[in-house]
C-alpha positions as CSV (number, residue, x, y, z in Angstrom):
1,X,14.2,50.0,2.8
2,X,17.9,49.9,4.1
3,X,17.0,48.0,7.2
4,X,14.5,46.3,5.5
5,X,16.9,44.6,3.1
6,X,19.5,44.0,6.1
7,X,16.4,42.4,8.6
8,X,16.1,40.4,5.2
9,X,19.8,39.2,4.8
10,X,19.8,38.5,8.4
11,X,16.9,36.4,8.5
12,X,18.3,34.3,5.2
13,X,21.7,33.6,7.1
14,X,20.4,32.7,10.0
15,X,18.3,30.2,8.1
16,X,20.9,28.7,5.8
17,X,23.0,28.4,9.1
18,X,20.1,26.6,10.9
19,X,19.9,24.0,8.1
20,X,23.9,23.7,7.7
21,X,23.9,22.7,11.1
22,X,21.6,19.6,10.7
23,X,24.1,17.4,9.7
24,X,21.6,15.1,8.4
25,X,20.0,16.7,5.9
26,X,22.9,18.4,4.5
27,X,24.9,15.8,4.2
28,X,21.6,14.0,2.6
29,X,21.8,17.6,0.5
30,X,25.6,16.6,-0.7
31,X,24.8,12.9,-1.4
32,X,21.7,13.6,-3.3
33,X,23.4,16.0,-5.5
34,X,26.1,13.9,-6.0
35,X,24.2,11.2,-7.5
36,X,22.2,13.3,-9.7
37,X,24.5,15.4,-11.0
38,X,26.4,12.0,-11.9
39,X,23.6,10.8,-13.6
40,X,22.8,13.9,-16.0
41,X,26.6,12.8,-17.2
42,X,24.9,9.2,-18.2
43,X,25.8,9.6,-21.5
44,X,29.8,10.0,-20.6
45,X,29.0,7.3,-18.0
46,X,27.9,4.6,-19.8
47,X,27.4,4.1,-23.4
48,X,27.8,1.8,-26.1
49,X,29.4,4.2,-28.1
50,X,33.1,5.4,-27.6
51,X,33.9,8.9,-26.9
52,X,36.6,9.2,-30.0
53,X,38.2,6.6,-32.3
54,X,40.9,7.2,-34.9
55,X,41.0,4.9,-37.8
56,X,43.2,4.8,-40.9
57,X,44.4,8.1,-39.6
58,X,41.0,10.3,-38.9
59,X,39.4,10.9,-35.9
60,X,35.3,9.9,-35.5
61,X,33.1,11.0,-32.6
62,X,30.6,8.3,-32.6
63,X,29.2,9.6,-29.2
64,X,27.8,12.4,-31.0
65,X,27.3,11.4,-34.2
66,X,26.3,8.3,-36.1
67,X,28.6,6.4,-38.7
68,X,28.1,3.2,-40.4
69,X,30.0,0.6,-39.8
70,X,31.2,0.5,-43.8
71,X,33.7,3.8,-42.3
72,X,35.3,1.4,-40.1
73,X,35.7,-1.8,-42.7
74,X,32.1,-3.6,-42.1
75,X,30.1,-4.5,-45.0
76,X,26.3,-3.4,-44.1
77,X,25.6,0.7,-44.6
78,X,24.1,0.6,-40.8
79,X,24.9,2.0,-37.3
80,X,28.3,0.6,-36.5
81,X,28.1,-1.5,-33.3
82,X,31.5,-1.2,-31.7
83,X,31.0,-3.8,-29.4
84,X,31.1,-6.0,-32.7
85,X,34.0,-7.8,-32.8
86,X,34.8,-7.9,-36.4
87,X,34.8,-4.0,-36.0
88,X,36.6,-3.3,-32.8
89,X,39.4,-5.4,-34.4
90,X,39.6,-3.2,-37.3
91,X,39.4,-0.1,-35.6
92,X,42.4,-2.0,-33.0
93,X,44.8,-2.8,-36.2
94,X,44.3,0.8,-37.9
95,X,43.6,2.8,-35.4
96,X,42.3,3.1,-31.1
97,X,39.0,4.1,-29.7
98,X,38.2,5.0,-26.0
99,X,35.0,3.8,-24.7
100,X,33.2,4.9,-22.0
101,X,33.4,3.3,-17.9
102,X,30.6,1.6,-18.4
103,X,30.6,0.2,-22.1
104,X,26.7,-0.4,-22.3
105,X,23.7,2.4,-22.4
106,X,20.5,1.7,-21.0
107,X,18.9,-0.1,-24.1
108,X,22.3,-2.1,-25.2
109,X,21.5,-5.8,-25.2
110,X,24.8,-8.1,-24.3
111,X,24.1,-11.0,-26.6
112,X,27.8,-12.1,-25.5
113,X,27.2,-13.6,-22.2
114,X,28.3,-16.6,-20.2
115,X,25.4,-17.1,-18.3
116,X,21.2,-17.3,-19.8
117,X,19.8,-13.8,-18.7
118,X,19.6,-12.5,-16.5
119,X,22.9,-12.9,-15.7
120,X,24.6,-12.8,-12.0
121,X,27.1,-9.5,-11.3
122,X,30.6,-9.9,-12.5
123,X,33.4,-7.7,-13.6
124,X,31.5,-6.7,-17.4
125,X,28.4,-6.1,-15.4
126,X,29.1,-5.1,-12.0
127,X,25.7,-5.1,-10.9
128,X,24.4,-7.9,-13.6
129,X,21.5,-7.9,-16.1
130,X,17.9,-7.9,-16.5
131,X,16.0,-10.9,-18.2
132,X,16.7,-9.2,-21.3
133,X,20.4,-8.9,-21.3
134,X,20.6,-5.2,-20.6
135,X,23.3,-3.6,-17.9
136,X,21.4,-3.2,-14.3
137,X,23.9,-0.3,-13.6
138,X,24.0,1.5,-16.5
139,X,19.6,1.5,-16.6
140,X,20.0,2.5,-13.0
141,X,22.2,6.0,-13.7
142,X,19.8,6.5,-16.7
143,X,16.7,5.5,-14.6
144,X,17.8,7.9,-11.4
145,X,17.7,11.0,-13.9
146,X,14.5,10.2,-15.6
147,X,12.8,10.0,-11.9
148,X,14.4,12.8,-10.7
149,X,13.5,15.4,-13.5
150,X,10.3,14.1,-13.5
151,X,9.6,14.9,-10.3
152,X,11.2,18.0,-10.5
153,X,9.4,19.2,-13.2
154,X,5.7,17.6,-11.7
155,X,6.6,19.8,-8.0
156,X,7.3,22.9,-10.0
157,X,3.7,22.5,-12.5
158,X,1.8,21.3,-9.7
159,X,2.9,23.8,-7.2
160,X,2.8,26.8,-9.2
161,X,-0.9,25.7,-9.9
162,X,-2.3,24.6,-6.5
163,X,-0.5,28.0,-5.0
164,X,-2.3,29.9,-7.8
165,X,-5.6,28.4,-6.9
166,X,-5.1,28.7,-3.3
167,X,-4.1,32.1,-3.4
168,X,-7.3,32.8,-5.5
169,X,-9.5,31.0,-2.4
170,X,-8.0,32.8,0.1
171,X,-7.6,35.9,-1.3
172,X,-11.4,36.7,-2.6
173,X,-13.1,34.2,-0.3
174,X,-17.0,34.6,-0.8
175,X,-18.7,32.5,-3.5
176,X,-15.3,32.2,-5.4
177,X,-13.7,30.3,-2.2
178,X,-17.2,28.3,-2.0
179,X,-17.3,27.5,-5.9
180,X,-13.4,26.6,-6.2
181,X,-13.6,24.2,-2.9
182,X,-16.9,22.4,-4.2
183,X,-14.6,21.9,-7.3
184,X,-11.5,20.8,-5.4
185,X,-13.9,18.2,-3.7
186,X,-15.6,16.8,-6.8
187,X,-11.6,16.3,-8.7
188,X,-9.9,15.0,-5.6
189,X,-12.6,12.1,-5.4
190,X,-12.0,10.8,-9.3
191,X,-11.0,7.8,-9.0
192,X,-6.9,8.3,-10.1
193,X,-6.2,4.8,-11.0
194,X,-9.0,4.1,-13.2
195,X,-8.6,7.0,-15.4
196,X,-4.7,6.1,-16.2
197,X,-5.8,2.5,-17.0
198,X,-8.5,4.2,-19.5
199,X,-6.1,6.8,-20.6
200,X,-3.3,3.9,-21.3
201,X,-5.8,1.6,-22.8
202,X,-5.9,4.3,-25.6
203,X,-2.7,5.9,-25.8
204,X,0.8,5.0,-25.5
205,X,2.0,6.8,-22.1
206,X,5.1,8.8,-23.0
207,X,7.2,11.2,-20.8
208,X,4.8,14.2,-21.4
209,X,1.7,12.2,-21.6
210,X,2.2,10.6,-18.2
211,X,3.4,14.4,-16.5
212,X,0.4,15.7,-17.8
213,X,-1.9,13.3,-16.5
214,X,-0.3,13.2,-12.9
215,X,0.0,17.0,-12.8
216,X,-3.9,16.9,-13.2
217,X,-3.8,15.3,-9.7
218,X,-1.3,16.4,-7.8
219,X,-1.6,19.9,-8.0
220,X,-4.1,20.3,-4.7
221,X,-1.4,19.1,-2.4
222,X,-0.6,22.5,-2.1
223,X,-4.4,24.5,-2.3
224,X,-5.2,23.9,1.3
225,X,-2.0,25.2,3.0
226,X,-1.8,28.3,1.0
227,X,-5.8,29.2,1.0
228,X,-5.1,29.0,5.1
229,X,-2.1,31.2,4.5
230,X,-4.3,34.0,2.7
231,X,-7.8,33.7,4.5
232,X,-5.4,34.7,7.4
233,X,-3.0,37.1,5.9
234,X,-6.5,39.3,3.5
235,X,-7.3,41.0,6.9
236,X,-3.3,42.4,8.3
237,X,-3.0,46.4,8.7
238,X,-0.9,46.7,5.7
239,X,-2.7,44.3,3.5
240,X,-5.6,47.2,3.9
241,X,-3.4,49.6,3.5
242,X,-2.5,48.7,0.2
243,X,-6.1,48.6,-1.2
244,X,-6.7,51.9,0.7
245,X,-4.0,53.3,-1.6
246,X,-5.2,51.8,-4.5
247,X,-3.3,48.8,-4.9
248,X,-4.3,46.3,-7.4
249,X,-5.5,43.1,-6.2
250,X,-3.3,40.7,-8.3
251,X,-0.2,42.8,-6.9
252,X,-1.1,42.5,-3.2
253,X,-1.4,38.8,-3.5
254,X,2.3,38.3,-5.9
255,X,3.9,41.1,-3.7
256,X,2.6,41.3,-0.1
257,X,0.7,37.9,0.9
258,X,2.8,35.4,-1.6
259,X,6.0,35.6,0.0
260,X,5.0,34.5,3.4
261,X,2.5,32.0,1.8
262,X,5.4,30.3,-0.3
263,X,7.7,30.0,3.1
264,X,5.1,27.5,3.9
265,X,4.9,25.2,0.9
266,X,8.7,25.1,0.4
267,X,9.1,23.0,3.3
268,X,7.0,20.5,1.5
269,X,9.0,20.3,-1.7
270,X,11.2,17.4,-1.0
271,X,8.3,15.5,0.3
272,X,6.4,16.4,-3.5
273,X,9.6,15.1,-5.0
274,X,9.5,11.8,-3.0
275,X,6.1,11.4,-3.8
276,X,6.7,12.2,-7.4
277,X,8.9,9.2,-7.8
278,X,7.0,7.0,-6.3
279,X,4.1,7.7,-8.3
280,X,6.2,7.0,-11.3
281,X,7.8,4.0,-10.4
282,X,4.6,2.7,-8.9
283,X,2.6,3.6,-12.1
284,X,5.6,2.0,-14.4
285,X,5.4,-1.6,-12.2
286,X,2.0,-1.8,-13.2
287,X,2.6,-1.4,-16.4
288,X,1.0,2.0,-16.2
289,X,3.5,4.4,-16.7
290,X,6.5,4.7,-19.6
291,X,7.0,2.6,-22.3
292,X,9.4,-0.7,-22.6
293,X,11.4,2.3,-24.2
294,X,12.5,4.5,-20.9
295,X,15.1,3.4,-18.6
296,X,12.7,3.0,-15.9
297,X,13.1,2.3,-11.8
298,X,10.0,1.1,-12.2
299,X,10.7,-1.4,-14.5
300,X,13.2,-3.0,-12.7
301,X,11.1,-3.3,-9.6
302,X,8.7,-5.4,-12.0
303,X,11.9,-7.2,-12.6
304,X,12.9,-8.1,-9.4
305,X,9.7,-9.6,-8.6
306,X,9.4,-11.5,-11.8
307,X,12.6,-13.1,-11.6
308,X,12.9,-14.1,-8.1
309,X,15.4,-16.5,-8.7
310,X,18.2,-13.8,-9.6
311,X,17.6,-11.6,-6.4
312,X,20.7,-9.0,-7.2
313,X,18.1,-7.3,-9.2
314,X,15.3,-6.8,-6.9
315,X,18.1,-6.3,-4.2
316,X,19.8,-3.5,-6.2
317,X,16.7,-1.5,-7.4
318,X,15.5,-1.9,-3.5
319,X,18.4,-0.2,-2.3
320,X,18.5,2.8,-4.4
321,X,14.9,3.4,-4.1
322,X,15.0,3.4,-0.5
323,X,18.4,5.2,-0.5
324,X,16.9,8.1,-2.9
325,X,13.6,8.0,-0.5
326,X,15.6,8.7,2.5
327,X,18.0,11.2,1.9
328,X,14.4,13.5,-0.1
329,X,13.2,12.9,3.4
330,X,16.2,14.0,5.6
331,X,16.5,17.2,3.0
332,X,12.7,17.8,3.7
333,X,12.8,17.4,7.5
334,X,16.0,19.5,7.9
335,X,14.1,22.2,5.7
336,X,10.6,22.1,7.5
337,X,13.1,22.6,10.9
338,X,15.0,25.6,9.2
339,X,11.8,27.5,8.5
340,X,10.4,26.2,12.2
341,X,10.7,29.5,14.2
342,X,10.2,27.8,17.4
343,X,13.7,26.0,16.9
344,X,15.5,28.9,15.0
345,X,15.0,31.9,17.5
């Protein structure tokens, strides 16, 4: 068990060492977490709300909570706009606020500026506006963390199914292996498209709706790769061993065969992610995917080909989509070398 556990730890370091020294992917690793980790701090980023204001001596968190605008001198019992400029003078003569970097959220429309939207980049919106007004920048930090845990949370559903299936196949083989493939065959040839323009014909797609109908498709990406892995791994010496001694099926396939099965289909994770986020942002330029009401990459693609004649925005959205694309990639090619034994001996 001792050297077991040291033949373990020796493998894992000489595995993280393998992928530290593609320089590529890990600085792709650094970047990437960067700019998500910036963007699950979107709120603190950019918002429309300050982060504290004192007025007439007390202090208000409006980034956490609501007021109306009658606590800061306004005359309507609504939200308080801040941006207002009766208000922000009011809260300037009896008090301070401090606003965020980025003074606008995703969905706050600028109905101050000097040019007919969309409006060119400039100091109060360094990367412009949309046709409706709305802060490219601020929709693009909000946008990167919608795709991202999306696809994070599509890989994770889809791959624990496929590898559950697959493992099944493999496992048993027989008429289960025959009966499951048959079925793989018959879902992978639905046609994809047409059932999310039915399913959006009669619902709304929201965040949940739309995971659950892409996880519906995505999870075979996976079956094949790990079915291979156990139709190879059923007949090892130790495999029968284990049901000689009275092992439990389901505990030889989570204990002895997963493992080595999962070393395989981790390689492919970054390329599920990519994929992920292209599915969204595909599904969301057709009008397919998310509401008008999610800060969507998508969108903005839509955006940049509608509005040709204000090219920052389809300039913008094309070079964080293909920066996000890339570095996934790079993370997914340095990991698929890592686990390559013929280039880590």
């Amino acid at each position: 068990m001792f050297l077991n556990k040291n033949k373990r730890e020796l493998i894992k370091g000489r595995k993280t060492n393998a992928f530290l020294r593609n320089k590529r992917a890990f600085y792709s690793l650094i970047i990437f977490l960067v700019i998500f980790t910036t963007s699950l701090f979107s709120e603190l980023i950019a918002n429309s709300k300050p982060y504290i204001v004192k007025y007439n001596g007390e202090y208000f968190f409006p980034i956490i909570k609501t007021y109306n605008e009658t606590t800061f001198g306004g005359d309507f019992p609504t939200e308080a706009d801040f941006r207002d400029e009766y208000i922000a003078n009011n809260i300037k003569q009896n008090g301070w606020m401090i606003m965020p970097l980025i003074p606008f959220s995703y969905n706050t429309v600028d109905y101050n500026l000097d040019t007919p939207a969309p409006s060119p980049p400039s100091s109060r919106h360094l990367l412009g506006t949309d046709d409706e007004g709305r802060d490219i920048l601020s929709r693009i930090l909000y946008g990167i963390r919608l795709s991202v845990v999306f696809a994070f949370i599509l890989t994770v559903i889809s791959s624990a199914i496929g590898i559950l299936i697959g493992a099944v196949q493999g496992y048993f083989g027989g008429k289960t292996d025959i009966i499951l493939q048959r079925f793989l065959e018959i879902w992978e040839s639905l046609p994809q498209l047409f059932i999310l323009i039915i399913i959006a014909s009669i619902f709304l797609p929201s965040f949940w709706t739309l995971l659950f109908i892409l996880m519906l498709f995505s999870w075979p990406s996976l079956t094949g790769m790990v079915r291979a892995e156990f139709l190879r791994a059923r007949n090892f010496e130790f495999v029968k061993a284990a049901k000689a001694l009275g092992v439990s099926n389901w505990r030889i396939i989570y204990r002895h065969i997963l493992p080595n099965a999962v070393v395989a289909t981790v390689t492919f994770i970054p390329f599920l992610l990519s994929e992920a986020i292209v599915s969204l942002t595909a599904l969301d330029f057709l009008g397919l995917g998310l509401s008008h009401e999610y800060p969507s990459l998508g969108d903005l693609v839509r955006q940049g080909k509608d509005n040709l004649q204000s090219p920052w925005i389809g300039i913008t959205i094309f070079v964080v989509l293909s920066t996000l694309l890339t570095i996934l990639i790079f993370i997914g090619e340095g990991v698929r070398d890592t686990f390559d034994t013929r280039k880590n001996k």
